[in-house]
C-alpha angles and dihedrals in degrees: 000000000000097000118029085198111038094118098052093040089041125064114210117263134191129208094221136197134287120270105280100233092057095044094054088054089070149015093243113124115281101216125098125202134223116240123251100282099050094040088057093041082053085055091047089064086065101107107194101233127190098235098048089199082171084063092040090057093041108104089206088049088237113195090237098172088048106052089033091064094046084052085051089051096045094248110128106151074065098045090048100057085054097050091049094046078089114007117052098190106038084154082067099042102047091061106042110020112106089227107239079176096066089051101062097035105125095234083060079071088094088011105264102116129168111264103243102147087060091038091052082051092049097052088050090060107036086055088056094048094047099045099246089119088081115156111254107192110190114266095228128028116211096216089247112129123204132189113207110190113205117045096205122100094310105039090045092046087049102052098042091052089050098038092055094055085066094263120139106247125190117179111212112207126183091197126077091251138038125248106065115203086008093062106030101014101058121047119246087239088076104028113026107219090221077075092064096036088056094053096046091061088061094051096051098044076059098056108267106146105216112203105184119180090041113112104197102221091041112032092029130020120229087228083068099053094045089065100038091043142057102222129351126220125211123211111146097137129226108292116155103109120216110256121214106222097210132152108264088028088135089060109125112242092055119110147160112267083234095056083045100052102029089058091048080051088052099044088052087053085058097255103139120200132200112269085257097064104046118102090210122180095193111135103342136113108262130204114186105197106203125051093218130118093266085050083055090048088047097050081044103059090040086070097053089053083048103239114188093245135338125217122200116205125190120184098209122071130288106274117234126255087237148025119298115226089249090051106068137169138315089014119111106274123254093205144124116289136203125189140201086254097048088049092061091070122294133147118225136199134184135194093041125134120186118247097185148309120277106209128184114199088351092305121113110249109169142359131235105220130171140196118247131182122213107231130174117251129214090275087059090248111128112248126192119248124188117235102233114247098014095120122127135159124235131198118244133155091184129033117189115202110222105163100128136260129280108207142315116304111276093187102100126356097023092049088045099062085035093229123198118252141215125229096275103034104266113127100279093222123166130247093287085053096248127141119271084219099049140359101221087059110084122182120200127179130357088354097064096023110038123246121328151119126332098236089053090054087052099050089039091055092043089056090044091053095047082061083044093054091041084055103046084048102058 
């Protein structure tokens, strides 16, 4: 702890985000950084304390007082060894992640916590800049061979922690381009896909073989791999998307967030598509279904095609601006979130379910919605009731579907092995991570877990390599 009284010397301070009328304009990262000084007086306010509640949230167990205090005192070689002891890709992280660090930290008691999230960012790319992110292929390799299938948070952590145990590791991909959600799934605008590429750089100067274009189930049958290979990985995410069975569903100009924001990822790579094909905001009336984080990307990128007005709908009620009674410190906050896309002009409702599509000459021209309340039932589980009369119809010439997902893809690889599943879809494995089905299958991430964060993907594929590792090993 450098300075027992940083955060009562130092006031918070945000980097911010760039003037919205310049960051609409483009799909370049909307974040700005403070400069040197003011990112080592931020690490100062990190009290050490000795409950580190910020290390106890983090789902990679970060050693947040540690590396903070070697930022304070300029060393970042030091502060990111720490980092990476348990997070390969803090260049990833401290963009994207939601902080559940941040939220817990003591000083968010009264909601000045210490800026991790944009110090963990900071250390990244001071590393870079200085030369400490050097490619350290393992000295020995132990003749072992390993497929891992999905290239996003999972598949990546997965294969960095087992190449560098010596183990052959070859990433299957069925995009263009590796880094699956990373690189189509969030908009440029948030993670910048210079970040990957560089990565990717490092990984393969260590030994990690990439294959894009091969979708494992179709170009190449699981059955195949599990001969050729020691152990096969699974991280293919969670991405089937939740459908809303409405009336007028069929209508053309209605589409699944992913399809939305994966093709805007394409076209910025340079990848051009028929008129036809190309889910285009500009100058239409859009209605984003779904108040998560994919619905803000997707309002998000609609202003930057410059869509003529864009609507966010949530079904569940409005949060509140602060913490309910029932929602204490240092547990994650239940409480009303605005984003940088949301910032940028969007108008938001909550407590809205959707009655039915509206089309005119097979397009989609409005949306029934209704008002509902959430109301207890007699088993004490909370039901959705509909508030007589609250209908009203909205315009909207494209409706983009982000409801979440449900669980990985079955059609293909996972049919093909015939993999055991959980109750809700997800790959039933056993507490070393292995199949059900077969122990030379592992699942890692959204795949074995459901949909969630990206951190959690990556600390849930380091502790599945580490059982890897353990097999491969017997």
């Amino acid at each position: 702890m450098g300075n027992p009284k940083g955060f009562m010397e130092v006031a918070k301070k945000d980097g911010g985000y760039r003037p919205i009328e310049e960051r609409i304009e483009d799909f370049s990262e909307v974040e700005q950084t403070l400069n040197d000084e003011d990112r080592k007086l931020q690490a100062s306010r990190c009290m050490d304390c000795g409950v580190p509640f910020c290390h106890w949230a983090c789902t990679v167990a970060s050693k947040i007082p540690e590396w903070q205090d070697a930022l304070y005192r300029g060393n970042y070689k030091e502060a990111y060894e720490i980092l990476t002891e348990s997070n390969a890709f803090p260049e990833f992280t401290g963009r994207i992640c939601p902080a559940l660090c941040e939220k817990s930290c003591v000083l968010n008691i009264h909601n000045e916590s210490v800026t991790i999230r944009e110090n963990e960012c900071s250390v990244a790319e001071k590393a870079f800049a200085l030369g400490y992110v050097v490619p350290k292929p393992p000295k020995v390799r132990t003749g072992k061979k390993v497929a891992v299938i999905g290239s996003g948070p999972a598949g990546l952590s997965a294969a960095e922690r087992l190449n560098a145990w010596g183990h052959s590791v070859t990433v299957f991909e069925k995009d263009d381009a590796i880094g699956g959600l990373l690189r189509y799934g969030i908009p440029d605008f948030k993670l910048s896909k210079k970040v990957i590429d560089r990565r990717l750089e490092v990984l393969v100067d260590e030994g990690v073989e990439f294959k894009t274009n091969t979708n494992v189930g179709v170009d190449i049958t699981g059955e195949q791999l599990l001969k050729e290979y020691d152990s096969v990985v699974l991280a293919i995410g969670a991405m089937k998307p939740r459908d809303l069975p409405a009336e007028g569903r069929d209508l053309d100009g209605i589409h699944y967030a992913m399809d939305f924001l994966k093709q805007q990822n394409k076209v910025n790579r340079g990848q051009k598509y028929e008129a036809k094909e190309r889910i285009l905001a500009e100058n239409k009336n859009v209605l984003v279904i779904g108040g998560g984080d994919t619905g803000s990307d997707c309002v998000g990128t609609s202003i930057r095609q410059k869509a003529k007005g864009v609507r966010q709908i949530e079904i569940m009620p409005k949060p509140p601006t602060k913490r309910a009674f029932g929602n204490p410190w240092p547990y994650w906050p239940n409480v009303m979130k605005t984003s940088s896309s949301h910032e940028e002009g969007c108008e938001r409702e909550w407590a809205l379910a959707t009655k039915r599509f509206i089309g005119e000459n097979g397009k989609v021209k409005q949306a029934e919605v209704v008002t509902v309340e959430w109301r207890k039932n007699s088993d004490g589980r909370m039901e959705m009731v509909e508030i007589q009369g609250s209908n009203k119809v909205v315009d909207c010439d494209l409706v983009l579907l982000s409801m979440g997902f449900v669980h990985c893809v079955h059609e293909g690889l996972v049919n093909e092995l015939g993999l055991e599943l959980d109750g809700r879809g997800n790959i039933k494995v056993n507490e070393n991570r292995q199949s059900i089905s077969n122990d030379k299958v592992f699942a890692a991430g959204d795949a074995a877990m459901g949909a969630s964060l990206v951190v959690r993907a990556i600390d849930d594929a380091r502790q599945m390599a580490a059982k890897v590792h353990q097999f491969l090993n017997a």
